[in-house]
Steps between C-alpha positions, in 0.01 A plus 500: 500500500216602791177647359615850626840492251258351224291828487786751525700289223166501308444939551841581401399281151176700464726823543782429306238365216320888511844623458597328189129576361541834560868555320345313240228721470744772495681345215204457315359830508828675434526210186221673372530823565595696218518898603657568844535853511829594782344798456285713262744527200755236571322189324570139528352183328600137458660374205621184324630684228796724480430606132193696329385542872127647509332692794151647538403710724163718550483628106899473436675210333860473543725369264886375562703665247881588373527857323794592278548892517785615375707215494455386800223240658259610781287183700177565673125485506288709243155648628180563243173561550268132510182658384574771294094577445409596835363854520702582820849341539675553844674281769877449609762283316724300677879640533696161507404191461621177713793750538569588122372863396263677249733645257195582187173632491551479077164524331309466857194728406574485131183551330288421816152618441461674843344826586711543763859377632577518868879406607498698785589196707798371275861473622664525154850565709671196378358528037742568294316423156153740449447464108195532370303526849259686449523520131142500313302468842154665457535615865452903516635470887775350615504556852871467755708573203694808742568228765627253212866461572657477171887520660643195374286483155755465162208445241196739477482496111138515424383545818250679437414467115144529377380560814233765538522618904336842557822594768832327549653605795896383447673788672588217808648248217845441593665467107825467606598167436315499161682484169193420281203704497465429053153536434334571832248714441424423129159529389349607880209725511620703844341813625810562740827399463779678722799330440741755645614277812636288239910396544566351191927495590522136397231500196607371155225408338211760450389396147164576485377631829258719409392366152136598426488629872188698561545764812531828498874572654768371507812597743833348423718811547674355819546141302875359482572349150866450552460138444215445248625369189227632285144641460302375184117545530575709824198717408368384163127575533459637861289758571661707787694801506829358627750720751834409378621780765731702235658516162775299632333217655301495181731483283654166736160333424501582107874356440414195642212516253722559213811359587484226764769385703570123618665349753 
């Protein structure tokens, strides 16, 4: 081999050596790379693990969970608040996670000790569990709640319980899907509540809702009770005037009072 052969044979080593050092480093960096966001809400992380998964993110930890509703089992990622005594709580949650998706927010603020709640930036499109939420936060504002889509959500039963929240704008919450709403504003303190957006078509359990409730009106004269099974403690103890709409409608709510019905 000339002299001339030596050094080419001798570059193409140098070249393909800063190749395989650089895939390498590739490797290693993606090895250790635990968030990769594809984009701002579709999260991905790696695990070794395919059971009790755990994510963090920003001030969320995620949690991989199985829910039984109804009878039937629902597999996701749960979302609650890390730091539940910050005075300000805000931010965006991821939507799926390495592919799989956020099906419950369940106790996420519960009880947080925050002046203020900001989910303005939340894409809550794919939740289908939303107990407890918000329940006992000390937050008076809760800001992004008429952009919260709500359209696939089955579970809002205490929602909102012992909250106190000066306004709660819900007149953009999509109820459609839900068929528990039992105790979900029991024991708030709520200036104003307008509830009349409500379709409650596939609610059947409403024990409780407005328990203790302090607010001023309440609006349920457009509600659908066809398939709520009963009422006990609808109103025990609230302090609004409630719109039934008329005698007949009223009547509806006070025989499933008195005489419940079951499935």
């Amino acid at each position: 081999m000339n002299k001339k052969s030596l050094i080419i044979s001798s570059s193409c080593i140098v070249v393909i050596l800063l190749i395989i050092f650089l895939i390498l480093s590739v490797i290693e960096k993606n090895n250790h790379k635990e968030d990769v966001l594809n984009d701002e809400f579709n999260c991905s992380y790696k695990t070794t693990s395919q059971n009790n998964k755990k994510y963090e993110k920003g001030n969320y930890t995620y949690s991989y969970i199985t829910i039984n509703y109804e009878g039937k089992d629902y597999t996701g990622w749960e979302v609650n608040v890390t730091d539940k005594d910050k005075e300000y709580i805000d931010g965006k949650i991821c939507k799926t996670i390495n592919g799989d998706p956020i099906i419950s927010a369940n106790n996420m603020f519960q009880y947080s000790n925050a002046n203020e709640i900001d989910i303005t930036n939340f894409d809550t499109s794919s939740i289908l569990f939303m107990q407890s939420m918000f329940r006992g936060t000390t937050a008076k504002v809760i800001k992004g709640l008429e952009n919260m889509d709500t359209s696939k959500v089955m579970d809002m039963s205490n929602m909102f319980a012992e909250a106190n929240i000066e306004n709660l704008n819900l007149t953009k919450f999509n109820t459609g899907n839900v068929t528990n709403m039992m105790f979900m504003f029991s024991g708030a303190k709520i200036k104003n509540l307008d509830l009349t957006s409500f379709n409650t078509q596939n609610v059947k359990y409403i024990d409780g809702i407005f328990l203790q409730t302090e607010t001023e009106n309440i609006d349920i004269s457009n509600w659908d009770i066809s398939k709520v099974t009963q009422v006990k403690d609808f109103f025990y103890g609230c302090t609004a005037k409630i719109d039934f709409g008329n005698e007949e409608q009223e009547k509806a709510w006070h025989d499933l009072m008195y005489k419940p019905k079951y499935d």
